[in-house]
N, C-alpha and C positions, 0 to 999 in steps of 0.2 A: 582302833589305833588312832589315839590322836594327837596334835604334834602341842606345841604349846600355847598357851592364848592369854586373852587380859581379860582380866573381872572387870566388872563396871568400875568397878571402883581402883583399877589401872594396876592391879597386882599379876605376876606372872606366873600364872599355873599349867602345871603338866599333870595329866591326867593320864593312869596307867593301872593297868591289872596285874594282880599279882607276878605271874610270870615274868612282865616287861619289866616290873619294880628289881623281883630279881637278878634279870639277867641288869639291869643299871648298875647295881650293888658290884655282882661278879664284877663287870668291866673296871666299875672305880678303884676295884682291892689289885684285879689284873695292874692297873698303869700305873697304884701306889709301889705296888712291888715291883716295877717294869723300872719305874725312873728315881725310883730310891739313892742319893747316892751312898756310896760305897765308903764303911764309916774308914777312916784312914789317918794315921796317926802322921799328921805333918814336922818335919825337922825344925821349922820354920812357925814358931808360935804366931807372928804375925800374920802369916799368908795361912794358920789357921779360923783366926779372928775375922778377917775379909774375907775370906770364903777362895783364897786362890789355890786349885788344885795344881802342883808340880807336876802331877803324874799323871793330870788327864791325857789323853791320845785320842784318836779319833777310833771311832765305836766298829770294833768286827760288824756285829749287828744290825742286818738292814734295817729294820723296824726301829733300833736307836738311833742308826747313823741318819732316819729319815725326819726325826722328831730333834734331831742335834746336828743338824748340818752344817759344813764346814761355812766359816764366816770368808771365807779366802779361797775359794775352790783353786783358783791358780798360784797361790803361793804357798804352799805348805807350811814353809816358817811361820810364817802370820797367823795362817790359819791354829794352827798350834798354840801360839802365843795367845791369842785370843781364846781359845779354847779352856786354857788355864785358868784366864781371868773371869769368865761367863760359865762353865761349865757346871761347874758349883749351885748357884744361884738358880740357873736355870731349872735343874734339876730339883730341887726344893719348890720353884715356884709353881709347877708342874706336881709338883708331889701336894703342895696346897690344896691346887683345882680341886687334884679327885676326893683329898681327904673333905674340901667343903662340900663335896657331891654327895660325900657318905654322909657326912651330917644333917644335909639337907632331907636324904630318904631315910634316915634311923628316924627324924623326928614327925613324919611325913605317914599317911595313909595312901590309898588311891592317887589323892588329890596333893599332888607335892605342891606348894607356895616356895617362892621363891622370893630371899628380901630382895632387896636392890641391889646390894653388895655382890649376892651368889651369883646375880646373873655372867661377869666377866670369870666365874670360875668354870659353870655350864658352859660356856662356850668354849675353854680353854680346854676341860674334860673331851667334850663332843671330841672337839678337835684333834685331840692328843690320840683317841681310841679308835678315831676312825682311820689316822695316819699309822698307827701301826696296825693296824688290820687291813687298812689297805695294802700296806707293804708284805705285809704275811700271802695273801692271796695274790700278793702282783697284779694288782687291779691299773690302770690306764684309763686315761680318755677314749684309747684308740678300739679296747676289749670290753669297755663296760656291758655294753648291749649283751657281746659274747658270753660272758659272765654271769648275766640274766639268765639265761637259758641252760646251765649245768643241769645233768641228771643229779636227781637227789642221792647218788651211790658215789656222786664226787664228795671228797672233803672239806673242798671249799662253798658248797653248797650254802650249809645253815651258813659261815662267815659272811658269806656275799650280803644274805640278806640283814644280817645282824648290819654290817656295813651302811645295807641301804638305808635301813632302820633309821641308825645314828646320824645319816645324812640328813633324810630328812628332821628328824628334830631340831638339829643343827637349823638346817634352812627355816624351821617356822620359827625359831629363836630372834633368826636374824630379822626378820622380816617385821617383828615387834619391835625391833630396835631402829627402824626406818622410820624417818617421817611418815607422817601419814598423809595422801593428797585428798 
């Protein structure tokens, strides 16, 4: 298992066995379909042209409401208002990510290449799957270790590590993206 690197020649590849490849796939279709929005017939032709949803509210769903959080935790109005005007977009751009992630492993063997473009959507995916799967298992700074050590007859078992998994990817992603000393 290993996370992802640079060729001599400064390209970013992740390197993955079938399995990993798949469970990549599953999670991209999971957050395509997670953060899809919701097709909705606007009253308001303009605010469908902009992308302003009327009727967004703030998400039942912890796993949504973690991936779409209120821009206004103390003002509800605001937060709302704001919610209408980004909610939209947001959702689409998030829905980008994973569909660039599928298209980077549809065309992709073992050895996935990543152009330059993809890399801000890998990150954006990472992020997106590890934040509702974090919130699915109710993982913390405070439980992580805790979490570590579940019997395999818990549910949250294979998650945790699926989590850690994406973590680290996530971290050796970033870590290419750092200067170098």
């Amino acid at each position: 298992m290993g996370g992802f690197s640079k060729t001599i020649t400064g390209r970013v590849v992740l390197r993955v066995d079938e399995v990993e490849k798949g469970l990549l796939v599953s999670l991209a279709d999971q957050v395509c379909e997670f953060v899809s929005p919701e097709p909705r017939e606007s009253a308001d032709p303009l605010a469908a042209i902009v992308g302003i949803d009327m009727e967004a509210e703030f998400p039942d769903d912890p796993a949504m409401a973690r991936l779409f959080p209120d821009a206004y935790p103390d003002d509800p109005e605001a937060a709302l208002d704001f919610r209408r005007f980004t909610q939209r977009s947001l959702q689409e751009n998030k829905l980008a990510h994973a569909r660039t992630v599928l298209q980077t492993l549809s065309k992709s063997g073992e050895k996935i290449t990543l152009g330059a473009g993809d890399v801000p959507s890998w990150l954006g995916f990472l992020n997106d799957a590890r934040l509702a799967i974090g919130t699915r298992i109710e993982i913390t700074e405070e439980n992580h270790e805790e979490l570590a050590d579940l019997p395999e007859d818990d549910p949250r078992h294979g998650m945790f590590h699926v989590y850690d998994w994406l973590t680290y990817l996530q971290e050796s992603l970033v870590q290419l993206l750092l200067p170098q000393k």
